[in-house]
C-alpha positions as CSV (number, residue, x, y, z in Angstrom):
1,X,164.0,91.4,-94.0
2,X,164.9,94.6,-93.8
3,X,168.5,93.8,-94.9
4,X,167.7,90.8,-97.4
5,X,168.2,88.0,-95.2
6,X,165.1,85.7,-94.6
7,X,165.0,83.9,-91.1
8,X,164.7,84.3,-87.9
9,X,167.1,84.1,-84.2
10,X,165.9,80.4,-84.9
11,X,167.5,79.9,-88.0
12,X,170.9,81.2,-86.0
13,X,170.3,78.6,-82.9
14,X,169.8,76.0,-85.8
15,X,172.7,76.7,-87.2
16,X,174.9,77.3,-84.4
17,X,173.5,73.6,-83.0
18,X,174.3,71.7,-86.4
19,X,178.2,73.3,-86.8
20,X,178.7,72.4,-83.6
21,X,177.3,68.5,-83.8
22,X,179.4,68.3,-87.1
23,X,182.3,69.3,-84.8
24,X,181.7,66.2,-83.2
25,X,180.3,67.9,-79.9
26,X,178.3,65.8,-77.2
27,X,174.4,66.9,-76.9
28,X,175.2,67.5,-73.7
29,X,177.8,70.1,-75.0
30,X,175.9,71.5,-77.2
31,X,172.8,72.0,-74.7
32,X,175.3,73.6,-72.8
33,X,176.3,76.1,-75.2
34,X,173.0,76.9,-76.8
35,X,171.6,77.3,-72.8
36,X,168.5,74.7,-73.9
37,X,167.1,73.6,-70.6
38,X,165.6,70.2,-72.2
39,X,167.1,67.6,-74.6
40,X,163.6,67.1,-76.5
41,X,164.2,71.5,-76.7
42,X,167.8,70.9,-78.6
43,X,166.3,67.9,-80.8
44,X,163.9,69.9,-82.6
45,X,167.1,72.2,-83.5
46,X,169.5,69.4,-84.9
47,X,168.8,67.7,-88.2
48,X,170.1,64.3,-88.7
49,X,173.2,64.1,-91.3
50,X,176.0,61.5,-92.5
51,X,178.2,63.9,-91.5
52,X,177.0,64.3,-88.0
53,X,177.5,61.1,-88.1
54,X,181.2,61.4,-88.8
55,X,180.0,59.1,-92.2
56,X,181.5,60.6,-95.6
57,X,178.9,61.4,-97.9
58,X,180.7,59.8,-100.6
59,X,182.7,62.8,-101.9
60,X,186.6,62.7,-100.7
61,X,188.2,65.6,-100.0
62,X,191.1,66.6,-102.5
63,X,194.9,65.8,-101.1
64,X,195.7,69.2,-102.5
65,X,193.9,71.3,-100.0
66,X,190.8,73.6,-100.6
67,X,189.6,75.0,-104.0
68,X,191.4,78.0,-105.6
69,X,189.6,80.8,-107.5
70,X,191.7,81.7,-110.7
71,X,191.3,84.9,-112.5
72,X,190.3,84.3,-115.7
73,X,192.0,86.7,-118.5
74,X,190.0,89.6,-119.7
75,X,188.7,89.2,-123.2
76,X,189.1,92.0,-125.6
């Protein structure tokens, strides 16, 4: 709070757990690497996407690569 951000170590674990599902990581990996002891401990952490599922949510990545920011030309 002190710096702006809202959460707790929880909301890191969370995190942390999710990335590395959508990596395509094993639970078994990932209870590994987040040192949970249970798999009903790492299921309360992991939230249940498409793309955990390796399933496209519909919207295709462009060809081209990522997005570009352009500079926009001062008015005036």
């Amino acid at each position: 709070m002190e710096f702006g951000i809202d959460g707790t170590h929880h909301s890191l674990r969370r995190g942390a757990a999710n990335d590395l599902q959508r990596q395509g990581l094993s639970k078994e990996e990932i209870k590994a690497r987040g040192r949970w002891r249970s798999e009903a401990g790492l299921e309360r952490y992991l939230v249940d996407t498409p793309e955990a599922q390796g399933i496209s949510g519909g919207a295709e990545k462009e060809a081209d690569g990522p997005p570009v920011l352009v500079r926009q030309p001062e008015e005036g």
